[in-house]
Each structure stands twice: as structure tokens, then as C-alpha cells.
C-alpha positions in Angstrom: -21.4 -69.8 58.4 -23.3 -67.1 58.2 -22.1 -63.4 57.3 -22.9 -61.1 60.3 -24.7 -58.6 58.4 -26.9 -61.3 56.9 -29.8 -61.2 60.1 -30.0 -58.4 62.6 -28.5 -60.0 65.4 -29.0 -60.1 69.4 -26.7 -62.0 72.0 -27.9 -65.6 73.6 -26.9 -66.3 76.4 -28.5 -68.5 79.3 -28.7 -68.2 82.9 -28.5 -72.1 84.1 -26.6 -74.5 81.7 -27.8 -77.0 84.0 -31.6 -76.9 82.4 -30.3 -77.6 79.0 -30.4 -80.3 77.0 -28.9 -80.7 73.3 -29.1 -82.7 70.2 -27.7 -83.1 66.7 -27.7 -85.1 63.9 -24.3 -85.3 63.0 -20.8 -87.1 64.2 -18.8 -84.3 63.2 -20.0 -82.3 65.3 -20.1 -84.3 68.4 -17.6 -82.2 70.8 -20.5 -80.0 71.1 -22.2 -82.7 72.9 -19.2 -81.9 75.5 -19.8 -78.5 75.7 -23.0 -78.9 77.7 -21.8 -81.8 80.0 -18.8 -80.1 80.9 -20.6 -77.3 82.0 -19.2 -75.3 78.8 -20.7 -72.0 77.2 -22.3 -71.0 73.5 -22.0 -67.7 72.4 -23.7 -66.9 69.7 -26.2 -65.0 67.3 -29.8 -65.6 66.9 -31.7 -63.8 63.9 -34.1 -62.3 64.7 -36.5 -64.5 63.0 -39.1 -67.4 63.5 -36.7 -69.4 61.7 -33.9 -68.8 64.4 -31.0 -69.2 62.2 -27.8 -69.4 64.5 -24.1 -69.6 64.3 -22.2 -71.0 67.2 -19.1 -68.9 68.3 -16.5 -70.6 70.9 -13.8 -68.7 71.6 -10.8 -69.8 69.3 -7.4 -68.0 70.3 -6.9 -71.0 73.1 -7.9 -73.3 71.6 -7.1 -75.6 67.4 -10.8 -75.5 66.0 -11.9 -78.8 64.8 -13.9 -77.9 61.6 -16.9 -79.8 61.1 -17.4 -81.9 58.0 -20.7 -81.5 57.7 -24.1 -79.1 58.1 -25.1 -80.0 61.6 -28.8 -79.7 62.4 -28.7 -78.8 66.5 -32.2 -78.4 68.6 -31.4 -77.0 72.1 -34.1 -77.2 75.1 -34.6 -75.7 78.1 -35.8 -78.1 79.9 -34.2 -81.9 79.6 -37.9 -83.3 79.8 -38.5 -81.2 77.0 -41.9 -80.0 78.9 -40.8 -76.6 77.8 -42.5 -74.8 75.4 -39.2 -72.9 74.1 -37.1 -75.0 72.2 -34.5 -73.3 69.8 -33.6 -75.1 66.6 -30.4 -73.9 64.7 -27.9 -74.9 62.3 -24.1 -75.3 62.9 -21.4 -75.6 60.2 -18.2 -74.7 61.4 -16.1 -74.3 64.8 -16.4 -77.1 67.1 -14.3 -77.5 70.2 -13.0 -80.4 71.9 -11.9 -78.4 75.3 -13.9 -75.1 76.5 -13.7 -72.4 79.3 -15.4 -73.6 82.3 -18.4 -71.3 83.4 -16.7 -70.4 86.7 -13.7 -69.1 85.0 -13.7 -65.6 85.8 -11.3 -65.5 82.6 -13.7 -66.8 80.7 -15.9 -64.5 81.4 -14.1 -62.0 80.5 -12.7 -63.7 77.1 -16.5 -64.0 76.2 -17.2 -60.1 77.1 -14.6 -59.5 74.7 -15.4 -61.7 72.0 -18.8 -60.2 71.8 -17.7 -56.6 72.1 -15.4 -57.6 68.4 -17.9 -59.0 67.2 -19.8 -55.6 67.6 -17.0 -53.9 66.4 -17.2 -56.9 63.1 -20.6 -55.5 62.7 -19.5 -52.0 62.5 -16.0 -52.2 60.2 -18.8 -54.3 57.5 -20.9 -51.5 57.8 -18.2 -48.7 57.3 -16.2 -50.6 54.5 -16.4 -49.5 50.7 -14.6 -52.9 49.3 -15.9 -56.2 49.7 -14.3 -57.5 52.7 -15.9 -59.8 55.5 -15.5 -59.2 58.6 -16.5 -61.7 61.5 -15.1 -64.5 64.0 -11.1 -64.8 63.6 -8.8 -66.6 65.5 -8.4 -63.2 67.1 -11.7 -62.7 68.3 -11.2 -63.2 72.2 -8.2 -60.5 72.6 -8.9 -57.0 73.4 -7.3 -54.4 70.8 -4.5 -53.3 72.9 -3.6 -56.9 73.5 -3.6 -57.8 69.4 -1.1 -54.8 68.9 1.0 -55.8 71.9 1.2 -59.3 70.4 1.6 -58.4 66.3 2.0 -54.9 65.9 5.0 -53.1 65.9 6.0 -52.5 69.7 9.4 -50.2 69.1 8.5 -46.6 68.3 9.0 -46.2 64.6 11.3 -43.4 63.8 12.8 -42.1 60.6 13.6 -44.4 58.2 17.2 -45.2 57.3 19.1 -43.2 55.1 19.6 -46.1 52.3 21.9 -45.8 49.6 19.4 -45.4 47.1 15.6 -44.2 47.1 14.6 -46.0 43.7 12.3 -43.5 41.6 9.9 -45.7 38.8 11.3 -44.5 35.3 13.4 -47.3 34.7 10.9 -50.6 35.1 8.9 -48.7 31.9 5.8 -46.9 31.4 2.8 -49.2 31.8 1.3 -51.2 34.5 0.4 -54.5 33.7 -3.3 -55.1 34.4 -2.6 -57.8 37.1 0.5 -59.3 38.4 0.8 -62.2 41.2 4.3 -64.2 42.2 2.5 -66.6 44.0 1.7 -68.1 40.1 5.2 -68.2 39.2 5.9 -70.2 42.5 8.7 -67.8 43.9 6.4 -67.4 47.5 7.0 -69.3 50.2 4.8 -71.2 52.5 2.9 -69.2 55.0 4.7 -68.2 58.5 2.9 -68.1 61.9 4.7 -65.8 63.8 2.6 -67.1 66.9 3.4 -64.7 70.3 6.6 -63.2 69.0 6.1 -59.6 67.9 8.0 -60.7 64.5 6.1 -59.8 61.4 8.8 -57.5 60.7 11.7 -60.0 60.2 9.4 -62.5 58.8 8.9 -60.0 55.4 12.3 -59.3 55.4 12.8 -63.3 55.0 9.9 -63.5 52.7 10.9 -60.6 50.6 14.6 -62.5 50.3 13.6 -65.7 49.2 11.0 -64.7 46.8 13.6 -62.2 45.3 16.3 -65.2 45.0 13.5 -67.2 43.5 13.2 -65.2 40.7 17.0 -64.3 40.4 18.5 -67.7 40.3 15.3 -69.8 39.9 16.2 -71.5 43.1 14.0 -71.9 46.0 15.5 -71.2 49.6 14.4 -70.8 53.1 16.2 -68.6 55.4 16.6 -68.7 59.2 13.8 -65.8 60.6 15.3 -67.2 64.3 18.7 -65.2 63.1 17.2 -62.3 62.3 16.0 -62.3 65.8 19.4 -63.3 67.9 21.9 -61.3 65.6 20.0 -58.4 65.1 21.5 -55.0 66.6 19.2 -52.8 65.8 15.3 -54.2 66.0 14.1 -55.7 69.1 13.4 -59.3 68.6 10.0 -60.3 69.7 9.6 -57.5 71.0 9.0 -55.7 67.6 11.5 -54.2 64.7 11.5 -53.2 61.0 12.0 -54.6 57.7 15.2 -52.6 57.5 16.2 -54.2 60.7 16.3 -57.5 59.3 17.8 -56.2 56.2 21.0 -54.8 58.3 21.3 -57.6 60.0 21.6 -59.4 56.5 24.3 -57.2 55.5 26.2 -57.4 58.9 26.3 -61.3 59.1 27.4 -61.6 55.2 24.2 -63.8 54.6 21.1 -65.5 56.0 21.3 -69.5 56.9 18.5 -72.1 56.2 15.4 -72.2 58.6 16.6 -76.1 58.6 19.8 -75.4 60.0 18.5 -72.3 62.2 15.2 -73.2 63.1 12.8 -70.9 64.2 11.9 -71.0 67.9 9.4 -68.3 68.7 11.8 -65.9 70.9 15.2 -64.4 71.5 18.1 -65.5 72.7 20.1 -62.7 74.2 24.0 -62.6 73.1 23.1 -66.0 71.1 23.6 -65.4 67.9 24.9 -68.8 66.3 25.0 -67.3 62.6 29.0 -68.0 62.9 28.0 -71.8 63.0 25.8 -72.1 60.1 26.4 -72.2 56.1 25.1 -69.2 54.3 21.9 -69.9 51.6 21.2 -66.5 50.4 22.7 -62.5 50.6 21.8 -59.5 49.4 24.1 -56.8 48.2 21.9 -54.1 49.6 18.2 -52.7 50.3 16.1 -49.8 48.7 13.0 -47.7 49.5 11.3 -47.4 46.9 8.8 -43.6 45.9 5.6 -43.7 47.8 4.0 -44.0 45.0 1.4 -46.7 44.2 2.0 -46.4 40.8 5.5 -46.9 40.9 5.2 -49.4 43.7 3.2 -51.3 41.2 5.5 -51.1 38.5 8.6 -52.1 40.7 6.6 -55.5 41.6 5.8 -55.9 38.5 9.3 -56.1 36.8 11.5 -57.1 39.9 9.4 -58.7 42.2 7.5 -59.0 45.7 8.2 -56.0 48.0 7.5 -55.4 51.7 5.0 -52.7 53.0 4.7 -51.8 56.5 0.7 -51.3 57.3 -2.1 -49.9 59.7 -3.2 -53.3 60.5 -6.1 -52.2 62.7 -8.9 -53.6 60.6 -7.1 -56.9 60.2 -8.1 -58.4 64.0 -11.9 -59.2 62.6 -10.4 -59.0 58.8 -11.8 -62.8 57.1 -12.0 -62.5 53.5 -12.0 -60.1 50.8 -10.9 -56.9 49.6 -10.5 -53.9 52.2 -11.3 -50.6 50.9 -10.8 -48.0 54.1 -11.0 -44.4 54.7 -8.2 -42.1 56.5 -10.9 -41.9 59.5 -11.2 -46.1 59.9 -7.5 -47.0 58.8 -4.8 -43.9 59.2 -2.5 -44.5 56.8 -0.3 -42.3 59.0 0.1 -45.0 61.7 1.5 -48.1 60.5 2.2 -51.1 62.5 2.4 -54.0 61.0 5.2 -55.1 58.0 3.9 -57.7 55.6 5.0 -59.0 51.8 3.6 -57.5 48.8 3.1 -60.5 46.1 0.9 -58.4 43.5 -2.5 -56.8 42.5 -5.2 -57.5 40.2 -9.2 -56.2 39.6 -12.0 -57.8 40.3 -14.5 -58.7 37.6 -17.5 -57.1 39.7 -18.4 -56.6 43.5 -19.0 -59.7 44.9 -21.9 -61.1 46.5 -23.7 -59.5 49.4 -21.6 -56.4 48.9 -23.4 -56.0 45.2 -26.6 -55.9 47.1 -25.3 -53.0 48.7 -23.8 -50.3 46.4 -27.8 -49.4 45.6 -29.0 -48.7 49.1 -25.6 -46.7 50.0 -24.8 -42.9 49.3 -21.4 -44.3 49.4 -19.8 -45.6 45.6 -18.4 -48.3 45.1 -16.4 -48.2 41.4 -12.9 -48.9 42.5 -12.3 -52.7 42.5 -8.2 -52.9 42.1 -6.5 -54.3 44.5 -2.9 -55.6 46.5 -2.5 -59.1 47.3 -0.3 -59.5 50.6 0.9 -62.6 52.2 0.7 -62.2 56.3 2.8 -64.0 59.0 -0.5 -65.3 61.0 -0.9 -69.0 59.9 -2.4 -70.4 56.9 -6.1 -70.9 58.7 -5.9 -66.3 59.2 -7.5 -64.3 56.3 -7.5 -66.1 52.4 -5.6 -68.7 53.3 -2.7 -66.5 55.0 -3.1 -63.6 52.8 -5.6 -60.7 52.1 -6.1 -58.0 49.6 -6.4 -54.3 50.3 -8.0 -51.5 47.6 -5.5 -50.1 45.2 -5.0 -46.5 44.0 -6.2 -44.8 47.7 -3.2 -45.6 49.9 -5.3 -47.8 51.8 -4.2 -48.5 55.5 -0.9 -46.6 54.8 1.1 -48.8 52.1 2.9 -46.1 50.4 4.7 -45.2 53.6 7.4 -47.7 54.1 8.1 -49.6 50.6 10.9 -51.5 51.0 13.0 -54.0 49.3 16.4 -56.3 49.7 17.9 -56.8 46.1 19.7 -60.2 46.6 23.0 -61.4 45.6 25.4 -63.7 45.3 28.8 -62.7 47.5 31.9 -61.9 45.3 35.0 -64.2 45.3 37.8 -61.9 45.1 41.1 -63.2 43.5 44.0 -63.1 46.0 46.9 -61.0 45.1 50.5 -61.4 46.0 53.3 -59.5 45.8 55.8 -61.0 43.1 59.0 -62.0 44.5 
């Protein structure tokens, strides 16, 4: 697919679907065939060249894409007699659609308004970024900002922090800072979580954060139950939002976490249903820190003990697709954070990739930083780089330094009973 700032782009839209006619040359591709018999809708970009290079943009949250296999040479008419003159030919590669909005959906008529309003704002965030992230179509594309918060971003005010028992400072994990570090080599990270409608990213971490820590500790891999941090949790708000600490209380107050075998995640809360009583414990932690908002000693902390969770500004991460995000206080406060994720490690690119290299000469702007965080998300695997994405390093990007938190996991004590001799 094309990248948006590739062409200069304008809408195409068309008045009567009925005067169209459409062909292709691939199999693949065939559900866009339906798209036109069932009275369907394209929205898309047309260069603005004689070439008429166009991606085709359906809207996705609805709907599981079926990814063509192959480059799909399209020709549309607007006539089906072909008598017209204006005859747009295009090429398709990706995002194909068994079932569409109908045309007299007055919803979809408004998912399309918003769809291309983001892709506007797509436009705009490439423009504005210093990294070398790509911004464009997401599986997000169709919801309206406040909608996208509602749904993943932190819902309960965030207060004060809790008083934890310790606030780690950096001068014990040593002096230096490896060049690059990532956990997901040493195969301590889990799989990737969709949280799907439940306002859950904060307990997810906390569970991501645990196993990878017990990982590493007792080279064991577990999977804990994110559906019990939801229905025994007394301090967060379920689906309707919470914090890593949350999760981390809740930990502490039900002497363990079960499997996500036994306890399987469902998606919501069950009020005053908290089964943890009924379900063998897999992993504990003997407490939680915060560590110094420091990147440098965040950085030295994953580097010697292990993934960490960070609580973001997630604002750019709605049209976010690849790469690495390098944001100024003005387009990503790190003030107002929102959204808790798992930090697995950092590294440095080799040079600024791709269209972004063609850039740095025509922009005021430099570009010499190229460090960067790697972060697993809770959005699905088909989100970002594969379920993660990778934010500059060394300018507090999107607010990392703010919340860095971090179970340290351990396994429960078996006291020896005493008796009183006889």
C-alpha cells in the first residue's frame, strides 16, 4: 500500500454507484466484486497524477480484513457500456472486505466522514513527526477521537500515585547502558493481548509485566488470569479503566494470580464475582516499585531486571502503523498519559529509514536522534509492528518517564508451624 505522503492526495467519491462497473485481474481480491453489487462504497485516494495510482480504504473496525495475496490490477468505469470516456485504472494490494456498509446507512455515512477526517489528521501527524513513523489506515480509522479514548484510554481520573514501599533510584543495576536490549529475544514475552472493548490495557501490563518477570526469575513460562484482575480488583475499575498499580494490589490482596486457562479472559466485569478463591495460584509477587523518572535509569533497570510497565500519551497511536515515533510536548504531552503498556527494551537504528531519509534535507527540523523503546501493546497482533511499536528515546516521548512501574515476583514463603512443647 501506498504511504500517504507518497502522492498529494484528494478524496473520490461518486454520486451513483449504480453507473459503475468494475474489473480485476485477480481471485484474491474478488470480494471487491461485491462491493459494487451490493451497492457498497470505496473510499479512497487518487494521486494526483495521469497514472492514477490509488489505494482502496474500507472501513476496518467492523469488520476482519481479508488481506489479498496478490497485487490486484482494478479498472473502474463510469459507465457499464464503457461508452464513457473516464475510466480510472488503479492498483489494489491490501484490504478487501467480504461484508460492507450499505450506502443508505446513515451510519455509514458517518463512519466514512470520519475515516476521511483521520486520514487527514494521518496526513498531518507524518508531516509533524521527527522519527520515522507511518502513519495511515489502522484498524482504528472509522472511530472519532473521543470514542478511541473512551474505548482504550484510561477512563478513571488518574490521581497521585501510590505511596509504594520503595521508589528504586538506578545506582545499583551499574554504570553503563547496554547499547540495545530486547526480552522478546530471550523469549520471556508473552503472546500479544487484544483487549477488544474493555478499557483494560492497564491490567493487561500488569499481567504482562508478571509473567515476563517470572520468565526470567525461574525460567518458567506462565500465563496469568487478566479476567481476575478485573472481578477481584478493589481499587481500578474494570473495563471501565484502572492502573498498573491496581492490578498490582490486587495481586498482593489475592496472595497470587491464577492461569488465563483456568480463569479465562471474557472481555468484562463481573460485579461481586470474583472466583480467585476457586482457582490454583501460578505466579506472586512479593511487592511493586516505581522506579526514578529517569530514562537513563529506566533503561538501566530493564536492562538488568527486566521488562517494566509505562503508562503513555497514546494520542498518536489511533493512526500509529509502523515505525519509530519521535513527538514534541505540543503533538504528544507527556503530561497527560492514558494509556499503560509493557516496556520490553530499546535499541538504535542503523540510519533513518526510507522515505523519512528523503526528508531530513528539505526540513529545518533535525533528525540525529535514532534511539529508541520497544513496547508491546494490548490491541491484537494485526495493530502496529506486529502488536508492538517503538517510541524515540532520550526526549521523554509521549510521557514515559511519568509512571514507571514494576511487580518484582516471588515465590510465597512456607512458614514452619510452631507448637508449644508439652
Amino acid at each position: 500500500m501506498h504511504s500517504l505522503s507518497q502522492h498529494p492526495r484528494i478524496p473520490i467519491m461518486s454520486p451513483s454507484w449504480d453507473s459503475l462497473s468494475i474489473s480485476m485481474s485477480c481471485q484474491p481480491c474478488s470480494c471487491l466484486l461485491d462491493l459494487i453489487s451490493h451497492r457498497g462504497m470505496i473510499c479512497g485516494h487518487l494521486s494526483a497524477q495521469t497514472s492514477c495510482a490509488m489505494d482502496v480504504y474500507l472501513p476496518p473496525t467492523l469488520f476482519q480484513p481479508q488481506t489479498c495475496g496478490q497485487r490486484c490490477e482494478v479498472e473502474i468505469r463510469d459507465d457499464p457500456a464503457g461508452s464513457s470516456s473516464l475510466t480510472t485504472h488503479f492498483s489494489l494490494e491490501s484490504l478487501c472486505l467480504p461484508t460492507l456498509y450499505l450506502v443508505s446507512s446513515p451510519e455509514h455515512a458517518r463512519r466514512l466522514d470520519i475515516f476521511a477526517q483521520n486520514l487527514a489528521k494521518a496526513q498531518q501527524l507524518q508531516e509533524e513527526d521527527l522519527g520515522t513513523a507511518e502513519f495511515g489506515v489502522t484498524p482504528f480509522s472509522d472511530l472519532t477521537e473521543e470514542e478511541f479514548v473512551q474505548l482504550y484510554g484510561h477512563q478513571r481520573v488518574a490521581g497521585e500515585a501510590p505511596s509504594v514501599s520503595q521508589k528504586m533510584g538506578c545506582e545499583e543495576w551499574g554504570e553503563s547502558v547496554p547499547p540495545t536490549c530486547d526480552w522478546q529475544k530471550a523469549r520471556v514475552i508473552s503472546s500479544i493481548r487484544n483487549q477488544g472493548n474493555c478499557n483494560c490495557c492497564w491490567a493487561m501490563a500488569a499481567a504482562d509485566n508478571i509473567e515476563a518477570l517470572w520468565a526470567i526469575k525461574y525460567q518458567q513460562r506462565v500465563e496469568v488470569s487478566v479476567q481476575e484482575l478485573l472481578d477481584c480488583n478493589r481499587c481500578g475499575n474494570s473495563c471501565k479503566g484502572g492502573f498498573v498499580w491496581d492490578a498490582f494490589i490486587t495481586v498482593l490482596n489475592n496472595s497470587g494470580l491464577a492461569s488465563e486457562k483456568d480463569y479465562p479472559y471474557q472481555g468484562n466485569s463481573k460485579t461481586n464475582r470474583c472466583l480467585a478463591k476457586k482457582h490454583k495460584k501460578v505466579a506472586w509477587i512479593q511487592d511493586f516499585i516505581m522506579l526514578q523518572p529517569s530514562e537513563q535509569c529506566i533503561a538501566k533497570y530493564l536492562a538488568t531486571q527486566g521488562p517494566i510497565t509505562v503508562t503513555i500519551n497514546m494520542k498518536l497511536l489511533q493512526q500509529y502503523r509502523k515505525g519509530v515515533i519521535k513527538a514534541t510536548p505540543t503533538t504528544c504531552d507527556p503530561q497527560f498519559v492514558d494509556h499503560s503498556v509493557l516496556l520490553v527494551g530499546f535499541g538504535k537504528s542503523k540510519s533513518v529509514e526510507g522515505r523519512q531519509a528523503e526528508a531530513v534535507s528539505s526540513r529545518s527540523r533535525p533528525r540525529s536522534s535514532n534511539q529508541y523503546w520497544i513496547l508491546k501493546n494490548s490491541w491484537g497482533a494485526d495493530w502496529g509492528e506486529k502488536g508492538y511499536f517503538r517510541l524515540h528515546r532520550g526526549s521523554n516521548a509521549c510521557g514515559i518517564t511519568k509512571y514507571p512501574y514494576t511487580a518484582r515476583v516471588d515465590k510465597p514463603i512456607k512458614k514452619n508451624q510452631v507448637s508449644c512443647p508439652p
